[in-house]
Structure formats: C-alpha cells, structure tokens
C-alpha positions as CSV (number, residue, x, y, z in Angstrom):
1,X,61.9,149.7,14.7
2,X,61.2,149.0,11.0
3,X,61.7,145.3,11.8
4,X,59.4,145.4,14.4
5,X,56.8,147.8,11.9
6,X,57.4,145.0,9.4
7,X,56.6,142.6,11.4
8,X,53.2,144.0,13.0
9,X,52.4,144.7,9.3
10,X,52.5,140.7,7.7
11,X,51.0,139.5,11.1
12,X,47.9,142.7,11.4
13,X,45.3,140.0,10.2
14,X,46.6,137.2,13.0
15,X,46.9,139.6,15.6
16,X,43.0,141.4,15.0
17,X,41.9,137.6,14.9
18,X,43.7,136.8,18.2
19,X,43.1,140.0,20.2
20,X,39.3,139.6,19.3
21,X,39.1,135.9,20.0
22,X,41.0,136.3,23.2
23,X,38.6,138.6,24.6
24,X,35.5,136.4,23.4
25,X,37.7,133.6,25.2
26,X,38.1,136.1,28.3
27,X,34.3,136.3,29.2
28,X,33.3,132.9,28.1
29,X,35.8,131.0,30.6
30,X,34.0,133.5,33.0
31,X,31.0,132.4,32.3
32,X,32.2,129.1,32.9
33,X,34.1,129.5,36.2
34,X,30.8,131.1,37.4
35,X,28.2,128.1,36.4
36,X,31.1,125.9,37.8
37,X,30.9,127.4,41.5
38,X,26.8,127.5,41.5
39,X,26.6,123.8,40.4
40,X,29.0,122.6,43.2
41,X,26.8,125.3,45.2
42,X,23.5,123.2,44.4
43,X,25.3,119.6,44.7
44,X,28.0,119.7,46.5
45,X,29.4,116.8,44.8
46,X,32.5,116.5,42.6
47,X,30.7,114.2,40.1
48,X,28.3,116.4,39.2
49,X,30.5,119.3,38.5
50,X,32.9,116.9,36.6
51,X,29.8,115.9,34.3
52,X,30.2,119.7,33.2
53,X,33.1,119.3,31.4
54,X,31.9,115.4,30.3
55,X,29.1,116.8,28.6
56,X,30.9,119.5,26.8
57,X,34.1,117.3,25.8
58,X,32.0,114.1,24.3
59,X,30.5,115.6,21.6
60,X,33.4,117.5,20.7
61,X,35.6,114.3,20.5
62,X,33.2,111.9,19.4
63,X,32.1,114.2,15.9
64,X,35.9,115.9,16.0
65,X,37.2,113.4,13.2
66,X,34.0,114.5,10.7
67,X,34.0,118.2,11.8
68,X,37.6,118.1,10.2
69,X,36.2,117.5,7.1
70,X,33.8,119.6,7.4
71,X,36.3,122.1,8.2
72,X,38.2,121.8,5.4
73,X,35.2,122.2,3.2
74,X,33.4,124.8,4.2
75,X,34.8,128.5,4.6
76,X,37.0,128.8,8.1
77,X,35.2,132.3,8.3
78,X,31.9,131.3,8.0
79,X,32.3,128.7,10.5
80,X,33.4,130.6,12.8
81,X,30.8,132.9,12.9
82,X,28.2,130.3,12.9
83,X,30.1,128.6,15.8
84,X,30.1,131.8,18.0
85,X,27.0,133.0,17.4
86,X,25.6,129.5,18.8
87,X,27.8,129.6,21.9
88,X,26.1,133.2,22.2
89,X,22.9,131.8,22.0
90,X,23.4,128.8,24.6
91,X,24.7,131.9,27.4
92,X,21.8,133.9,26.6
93,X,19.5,130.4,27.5
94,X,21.6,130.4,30.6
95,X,20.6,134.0,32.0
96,X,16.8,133.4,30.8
97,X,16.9,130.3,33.3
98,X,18.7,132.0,35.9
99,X,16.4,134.9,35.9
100,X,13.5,133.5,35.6
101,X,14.5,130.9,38.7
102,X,14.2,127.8,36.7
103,X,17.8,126.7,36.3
104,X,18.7,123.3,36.9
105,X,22.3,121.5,36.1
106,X,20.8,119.3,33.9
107,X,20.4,122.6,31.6
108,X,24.1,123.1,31.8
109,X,24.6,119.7,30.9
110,X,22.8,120.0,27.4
111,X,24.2,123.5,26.7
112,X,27.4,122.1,27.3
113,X,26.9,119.4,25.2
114,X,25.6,121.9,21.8
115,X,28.9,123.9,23.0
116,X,30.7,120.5,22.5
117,X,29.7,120.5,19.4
118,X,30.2,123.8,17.6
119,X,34.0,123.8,19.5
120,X,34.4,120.7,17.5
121,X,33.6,122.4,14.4
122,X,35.4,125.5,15.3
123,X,38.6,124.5,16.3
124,X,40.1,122.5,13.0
125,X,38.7,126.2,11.4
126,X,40.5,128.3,13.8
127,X,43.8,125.9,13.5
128,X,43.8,126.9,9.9
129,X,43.2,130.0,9.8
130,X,46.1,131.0,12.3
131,X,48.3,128.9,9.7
132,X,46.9,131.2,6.5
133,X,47.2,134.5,8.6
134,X,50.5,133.4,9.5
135,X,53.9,133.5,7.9
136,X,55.5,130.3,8.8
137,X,58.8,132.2,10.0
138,X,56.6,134.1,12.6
139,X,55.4,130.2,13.7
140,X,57.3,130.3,17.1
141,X,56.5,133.6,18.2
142,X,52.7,132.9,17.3
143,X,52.7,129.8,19.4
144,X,54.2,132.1,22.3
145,X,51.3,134.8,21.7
146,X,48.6,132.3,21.6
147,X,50.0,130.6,24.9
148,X,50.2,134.1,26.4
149,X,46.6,134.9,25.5
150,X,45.8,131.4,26.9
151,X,47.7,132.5,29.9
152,X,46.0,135.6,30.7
153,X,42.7,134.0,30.4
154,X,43.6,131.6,33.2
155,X,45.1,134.3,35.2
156,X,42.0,137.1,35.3
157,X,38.8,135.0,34.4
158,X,38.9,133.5,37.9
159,X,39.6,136.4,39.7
160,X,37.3,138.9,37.5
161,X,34.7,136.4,37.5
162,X,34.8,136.2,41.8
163,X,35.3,140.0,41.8
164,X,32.4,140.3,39.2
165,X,30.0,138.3,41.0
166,X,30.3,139.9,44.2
167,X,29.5,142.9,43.7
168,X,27.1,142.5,40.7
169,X,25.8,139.3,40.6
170,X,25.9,136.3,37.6
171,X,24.4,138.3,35.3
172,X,26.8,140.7,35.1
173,X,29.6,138.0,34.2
174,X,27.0,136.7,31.6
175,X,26.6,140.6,30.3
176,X,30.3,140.9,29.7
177,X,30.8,137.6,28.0
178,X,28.3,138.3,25.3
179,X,29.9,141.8,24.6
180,X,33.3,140.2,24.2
181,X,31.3,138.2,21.5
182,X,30.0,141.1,20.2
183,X,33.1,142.6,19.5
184,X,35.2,139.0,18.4
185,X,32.3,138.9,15.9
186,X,32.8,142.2,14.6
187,X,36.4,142.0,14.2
188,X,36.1,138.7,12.0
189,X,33.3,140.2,9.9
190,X,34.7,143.5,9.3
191,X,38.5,143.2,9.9
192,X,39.9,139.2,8.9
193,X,40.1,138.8,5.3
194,X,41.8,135.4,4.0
195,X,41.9,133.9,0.6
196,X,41.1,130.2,1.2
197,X,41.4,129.4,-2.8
198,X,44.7,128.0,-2.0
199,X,43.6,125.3,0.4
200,X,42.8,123.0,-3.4
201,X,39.2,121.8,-1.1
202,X,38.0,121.1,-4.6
203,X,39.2,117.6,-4.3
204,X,38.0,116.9,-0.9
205,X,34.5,118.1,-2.2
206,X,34.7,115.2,-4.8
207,X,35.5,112.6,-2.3
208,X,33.3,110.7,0.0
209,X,33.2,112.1,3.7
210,X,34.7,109.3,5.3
211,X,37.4,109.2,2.8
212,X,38.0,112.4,3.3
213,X,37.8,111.7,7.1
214,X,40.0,108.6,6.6
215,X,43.0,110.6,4.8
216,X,43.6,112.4,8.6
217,X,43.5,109.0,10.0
218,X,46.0,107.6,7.4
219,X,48.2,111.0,7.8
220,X,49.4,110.6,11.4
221,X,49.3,106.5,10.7
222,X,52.4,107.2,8.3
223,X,53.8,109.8,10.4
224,X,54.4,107.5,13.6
225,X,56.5,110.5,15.4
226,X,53.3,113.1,15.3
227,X,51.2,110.2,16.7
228,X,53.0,109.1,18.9
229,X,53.0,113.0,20.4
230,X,49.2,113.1,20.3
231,X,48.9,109.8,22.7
232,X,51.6,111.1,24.9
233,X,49.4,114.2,25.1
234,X,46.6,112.1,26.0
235,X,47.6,110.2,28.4
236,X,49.2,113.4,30.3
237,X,45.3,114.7,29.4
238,X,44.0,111.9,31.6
239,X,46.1,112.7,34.5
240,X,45.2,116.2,33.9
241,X,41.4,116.1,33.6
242,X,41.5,114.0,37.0
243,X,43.2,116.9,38.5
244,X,41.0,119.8,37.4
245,X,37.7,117.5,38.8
246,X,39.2,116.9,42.4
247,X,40.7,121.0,42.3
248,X,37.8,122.6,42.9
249,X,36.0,120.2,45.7
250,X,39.1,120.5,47.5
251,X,39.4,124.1,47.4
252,X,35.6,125.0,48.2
253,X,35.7,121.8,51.0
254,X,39.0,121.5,52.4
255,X,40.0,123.9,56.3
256,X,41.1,127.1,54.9
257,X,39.3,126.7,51.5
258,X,37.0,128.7,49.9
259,X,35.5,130.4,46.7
260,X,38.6,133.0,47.2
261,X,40.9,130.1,47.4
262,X,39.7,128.6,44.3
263,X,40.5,132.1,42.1
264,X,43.6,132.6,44.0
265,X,44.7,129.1,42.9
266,X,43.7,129.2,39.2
267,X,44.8,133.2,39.1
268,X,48.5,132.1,40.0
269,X,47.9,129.0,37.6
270,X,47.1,131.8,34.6
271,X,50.2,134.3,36.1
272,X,52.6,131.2,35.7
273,X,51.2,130.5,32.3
274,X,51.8,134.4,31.7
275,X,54.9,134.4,32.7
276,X,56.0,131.3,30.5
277,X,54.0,132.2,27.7
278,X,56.2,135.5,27.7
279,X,59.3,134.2,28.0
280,X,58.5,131.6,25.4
281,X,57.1,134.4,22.3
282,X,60.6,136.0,22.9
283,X,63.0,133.5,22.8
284,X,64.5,131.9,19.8
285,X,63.2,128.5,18.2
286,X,65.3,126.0,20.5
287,X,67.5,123.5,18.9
288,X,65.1,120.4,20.2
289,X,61.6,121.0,20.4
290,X,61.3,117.4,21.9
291,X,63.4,117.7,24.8
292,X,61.3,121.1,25.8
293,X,57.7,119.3,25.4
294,X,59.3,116.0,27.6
295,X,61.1,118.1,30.1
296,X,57.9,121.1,30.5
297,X,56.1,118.1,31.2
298,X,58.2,116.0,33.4
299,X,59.1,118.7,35.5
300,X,54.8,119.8,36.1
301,X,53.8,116.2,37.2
302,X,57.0,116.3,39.7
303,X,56.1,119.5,41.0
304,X,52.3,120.7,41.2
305,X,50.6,117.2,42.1
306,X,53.1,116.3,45.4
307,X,52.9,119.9,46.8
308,X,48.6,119.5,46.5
309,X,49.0,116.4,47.9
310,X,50.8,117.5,51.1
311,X,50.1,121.0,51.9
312,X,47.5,122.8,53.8
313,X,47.0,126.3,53.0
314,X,46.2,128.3,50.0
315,X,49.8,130.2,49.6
316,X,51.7,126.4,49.5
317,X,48.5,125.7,46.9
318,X,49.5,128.4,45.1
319,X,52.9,127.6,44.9
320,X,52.2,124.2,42.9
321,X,50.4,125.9,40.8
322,X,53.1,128.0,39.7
323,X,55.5,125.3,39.6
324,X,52.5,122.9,37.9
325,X,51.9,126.0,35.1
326,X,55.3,127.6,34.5
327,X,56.5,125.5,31.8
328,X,53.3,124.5,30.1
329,X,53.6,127.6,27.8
330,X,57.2,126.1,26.2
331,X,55.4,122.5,25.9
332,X,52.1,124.6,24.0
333,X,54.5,126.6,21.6
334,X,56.6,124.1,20.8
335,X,54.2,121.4,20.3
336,X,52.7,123.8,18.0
337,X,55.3,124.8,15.7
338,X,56.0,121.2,15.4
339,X,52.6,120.2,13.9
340,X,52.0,123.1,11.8
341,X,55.6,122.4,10.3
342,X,54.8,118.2,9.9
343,X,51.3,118.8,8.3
344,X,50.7,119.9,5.1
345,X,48.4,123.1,5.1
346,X,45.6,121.2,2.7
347,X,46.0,118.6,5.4
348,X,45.5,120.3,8.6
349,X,41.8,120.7,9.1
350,X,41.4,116.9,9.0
351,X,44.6,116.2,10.8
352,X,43.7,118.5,13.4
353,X,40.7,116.9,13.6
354,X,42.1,113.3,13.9
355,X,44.6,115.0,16.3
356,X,41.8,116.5,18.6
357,X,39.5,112.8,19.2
358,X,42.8,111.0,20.0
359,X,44.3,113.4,22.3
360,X,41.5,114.8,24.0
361,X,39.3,111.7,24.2
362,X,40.6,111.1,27.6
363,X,39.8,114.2,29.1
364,X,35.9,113.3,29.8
365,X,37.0,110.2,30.5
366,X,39.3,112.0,33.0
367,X,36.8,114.0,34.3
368,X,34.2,111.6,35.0
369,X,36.9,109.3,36.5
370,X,38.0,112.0,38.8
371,X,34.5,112.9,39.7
372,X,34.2,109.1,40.8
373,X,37.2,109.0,42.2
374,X,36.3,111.9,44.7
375,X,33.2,110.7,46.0
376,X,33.4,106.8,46.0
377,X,36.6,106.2,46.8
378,X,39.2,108.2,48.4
379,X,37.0,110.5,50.4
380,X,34.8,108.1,51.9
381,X,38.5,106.1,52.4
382,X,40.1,109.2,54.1
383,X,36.7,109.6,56.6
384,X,36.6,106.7,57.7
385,X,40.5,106.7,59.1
386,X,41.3,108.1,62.5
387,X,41.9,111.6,63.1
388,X,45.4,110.7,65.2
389,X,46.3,108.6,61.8
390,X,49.5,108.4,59.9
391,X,47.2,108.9,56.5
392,X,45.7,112.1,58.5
393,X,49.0,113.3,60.0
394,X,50.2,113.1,56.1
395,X,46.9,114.4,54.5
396,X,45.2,115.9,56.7
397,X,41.7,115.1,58.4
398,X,37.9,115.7,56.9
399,X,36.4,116.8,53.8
400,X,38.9,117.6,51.2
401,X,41.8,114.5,52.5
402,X,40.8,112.4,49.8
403,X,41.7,114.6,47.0
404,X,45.0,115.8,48.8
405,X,45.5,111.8,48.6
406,X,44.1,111.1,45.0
407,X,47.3,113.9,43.7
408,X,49.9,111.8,45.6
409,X,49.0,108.8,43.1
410,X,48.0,111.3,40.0
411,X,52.2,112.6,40.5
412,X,53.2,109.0,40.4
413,X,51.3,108.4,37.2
414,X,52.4,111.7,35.5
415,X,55.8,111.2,35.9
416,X,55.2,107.2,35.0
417,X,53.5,108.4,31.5
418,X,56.5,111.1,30.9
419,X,59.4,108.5,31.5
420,X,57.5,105.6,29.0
421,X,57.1,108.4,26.0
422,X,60.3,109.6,26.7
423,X,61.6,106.2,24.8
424,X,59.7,106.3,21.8
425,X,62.2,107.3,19.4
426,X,59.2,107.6,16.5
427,X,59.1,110.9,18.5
428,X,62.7,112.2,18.8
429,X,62.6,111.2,14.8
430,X,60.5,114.3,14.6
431,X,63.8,116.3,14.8
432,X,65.7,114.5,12.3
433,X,63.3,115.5,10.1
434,X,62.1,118.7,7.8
C-alpha cells in the first residue's frame, strides 16, 4: 500500500491532467459521433461524411511540423488553454446553427478545419507535458492509462451519444461536451502546475522557425529506426482511415444495419480497447517492444477486415471489432514508451511534430480515398452484379456489398504493409539500443 500511495503521489499532476482531459475527450467524440450520423442523415453519401474527417486532419498535418516549434516555444499550459477554449467556441457555433435551423455540412467542414488546427498545436504541447508530469519509470504504465482512457472513450461515446440523443435531442450531447470542457479547463488552470525552465527553449527562441522546424526533421533523419516506425504507422493509417469511411455507410445502409448497429459496433470496438488497455497498464515492460507493435498489428488486419468483409449481422460485426481492437492498446503503449525513451525531452515538441505530418498525413488521404471508394467504385460495382451471383452469395446483395467487398482487399493490404516493415531491421535496431 505505501508503494501504491507513493506512486499516486509522483504521478497526482499526470493523473488530474488525464482524468480532466479524458472527460473533455468523452463529450467531444460525442459531439462528433452525433454531427457524423446527421451529415450521412442529410447526404447519404460516404464522401461527404469522409470529408468530415479530411477537413479536420489537413490542417492539422499540413501546419503540424511548425506547430512543433511553436510548441516548444511557447508555454504547454497556455496552449492548451487557448486550444480548448477554441474547440469550445467552434461547438457552441454548432448548436447556434442547429437551433436556429441554418446548419449545413459545409459549416462542419470549416469548424473542422479551425479544430484541425488548434489539435495541431495542442498535441506536440500535450506530448510534453505527459513527459514533464511523468517519471520516466512510470512510462509503461502511463502509456497503458492513456490507452485505457482512449479505450473508454471509444467504448461509451457511441453508445451515450445514441442513448443521449434519443431521449434528449443534439443539444443535449452538445450541453455535456462543453461541461466536460468546463471542468478539463478548470483542472489545468487551477490544479497542473509544471516548471517548463528545464526544457532550455531559450535556444530555440534564438533560432529561425524553420531551423527550428528543420532540427525535428533532421532528428528522426539520423535516427532511421524511429522513422521507419512512423511510416509503418502510416501506411497501416491509410488502410485504417479507408476503413473508418466505408464503417459507418455500411452499418447505417446495409440489411440489418442501423444507427444502433453503428454504436453497438464502435461500443465493442472501445470495450476491446478497454480491455487491452487494462491488461497492458498492468503488465510488465516486455522484453521486445517491436515484436508487440508488429504482432498487435499483424494480428488486427488478419482479423477485423475479413470477418467485415464476409459477415452479415451486427453480433459477427461485433466480433471483428473485438478481434480488430484488442491488441491496439499493446501497439499504443509500447509505441509510446519507445519514443519518449529515443527522443530527447528538449526535442520532443518538434519531433512530435515531424512525427504527427508523416504519420498521419495519410489519414485524409485515407479518408477521402475511402469516401471515393464507396460511392464510385465498389458500390456501383456490387449493384450492378446479379442477385444469384457468386460476388453476392459471398457479399451479399444491395446497398452496403461494396464496402463488405472494399475490407476483403483493405485485409490483403494490412497484412501486405505489416509483412514489408516487419524486415526493416533500422526498426528492430531500436532494441539494441538505450
């Protein structure tokens, strides 16, 4: 017991930071699950809901490298502040519109878009600060906690937010994500203290901003093993972000498919994350956090893809999910402990930075792919064969049978990308290393 008090104690400032953030996290993704049902609602299509998460992932990539800087510059705490009391702003816009019966998707696109960019300037902040608030002994269990917080916000915000808007309507989901802010913001004001004096930004003040900018570029450059990570993580983003914009048209379109469907779906997608991101903040540091990131991996794009691709009711969907989601938590933690022990702590806003335009630069590309996937290709493909077909008999017949086929190719190119990274030796070098 006076491990575990010991322990609470040097962690209380991570653990106020993460509770409060969590929540805040809680009723945004709400928020977001929400908008995401009423513009498929309004459209119907799977490119315009895609274009959702385009317009909030562009900005964030393209100005990620420069927010770095920034990052490292200016005070973690103040940035964060500023950054959530923006994304408060943009859902207070959205329930205006709503009310006032003048909401369009192209508003979502440019809130989206300014929520792009203060994530962008957040995140390489927020990295930081979990390192300062953090001893780097308590770096596994932290990666654990943070997946498990991930985990429970994919678990309930989908079901919360359908339960939430049944019996009270949008606004209500809206109501409870800004008093999650509310609170997250007074937790960080009142409750975080850090002393960032030891972060030496004095000589990143004197430089130029793109050779500041340039030194995260020229970090993962000479450290071949961490880069090669991040583009393995990219490419598996790709794949990924093609899958989350052909999930929900299937799910809302497909016989035996529905709003319900979809939260049942992501719910057991969060409960598998839950229950890896538990296991993972209890167990010892493993002897080779490689093999854990290539085999969590390996093992999701062999599982969760195929069983979308050929089954036909919503407990078989949910099934994938679990087997898709159970080991992502290990592959999060692990990955995580492994960057924060690689880059120096001076070093990491602009890293992570650098880190954040390489690896998720592919997911609006993914997205917008997907979306065009969807509707030009394999759903008008799968329409137009006949119902007594062997493609039919295999994925079934009508709206939805193109995105059942579209995850029989995205399993072949997951476990294509896992095998080809899995010989890069730059990135088993990682554990020869400090």
């Amino acid at each position: 017991m006076k491990r575990i008090f010991n322990s609470l104690k040097e962690l209380q400032g991570f653990l106020a930071l993460w509770g409060s953030q969590s929540l805040s996290s809680l009723g945004s993704s709400m928020t977001s699950f929400a908008l995401i049902i009423w513009a498929y609602g309004q459209s119907g299509s799977a490119l315009t809901t895609a274009l959702l998460s385009v317009c909030s992932y562009t900005p964030y990539v393209l100005l990620s490298v420069f927010a770095g800087v920034a990052g490292d510059r200016l005070s973690k705490k103040r940035t964060m502040l500023v950054c959530d009391s923006t994304a408060a702003i943009t859902t207070c816009l959205v329930w205006l519109l709503m009310i006032s019966g003048r909401l369009a998707i192209w508003h979502l696109y440019v809130i989206n878009a300014v929520s792009g960019v203060m994530n962008a300037l957040q995140q390489p902040a927020s990295e930081v600060t979990v390192t300062m608030l953090t001893p780097a002994k308590y770096y596994q269990r932290v990666g654990g906690l943070r997946a498990f917080s991930n985990s429970l916000v994919t678990l309930l915000a989908p079901v919360l937010a359908t339960a939430v808007l049944g019996f009270w309507g949008i606004g209500a989901v809206i109501f409870f994500d800004l008093a999650s802010f509310l609170f997250a913001f007074v937790t960080l004001v009142c409750f975080i203290r850090m002393d960032e004096s030891s972060l030496a930004a004095g000589r990143a003040d004197r430089e130029s901003f793109l050779a500041s900018a340039g030194q995260g570029i020229g970090f993962l450059r000479a450290n071949r093993g961490i880069l090669g990570l991040i583009l393995f993580l990219a490419a598996i983003n790709f794949i990924a972000s093609i899958y989350q914009a052909a999930l929900t048209p299937m799910l809302l379109s497909r016989n035996g498919g529905s709003e319900q469907a979809l939260g049942l779906v992501n719910g057991f997608c969060g409960a598998a994350n839950l229950a890896g991101s538990l296991f993972a903040a209890v167990c010892p540091a493993p002897k080779n956090r490689v093999r854990v990131i290539m085999n969590s991996l390996l093992f999701a794009m062999c599982t969760e893809n195929f069983i979308l691709a050929f089954g036909r009711s919503v407990p078989v969907w949910c099934l994938g999910a679990v087997l898709g989601w159970l080991c992502i938590p290990q592959m999060n933690t692990n990955l995580d402990a492994l960057l924060r022990l690689h880059i120096p702590l001076a070093m990491q806003g602009r890293v992570y930075a650098v880190r954040n335009a390489l690896q998720f630069f592919t997911i609006p590309l993914g997205y917008f792919t997907g979306g065009i996937l969807v509707d030009g290709v394999f759903e008008p493909f799968m329409a137009a064969q006949p119902e007594n077909g062997l493609l039919a008999a295999v994925f079934g017949y009508g709206k939805g049978s193109g995105c059942a086929l579209l995850y029989f190719f995205l399993a072949f190119a997951g476990i294509f990308v896992c095998l080809y990274f899995r010989r890069d030796r730059e990135i088993w070098g990682l554990e020869r290393e400090k």
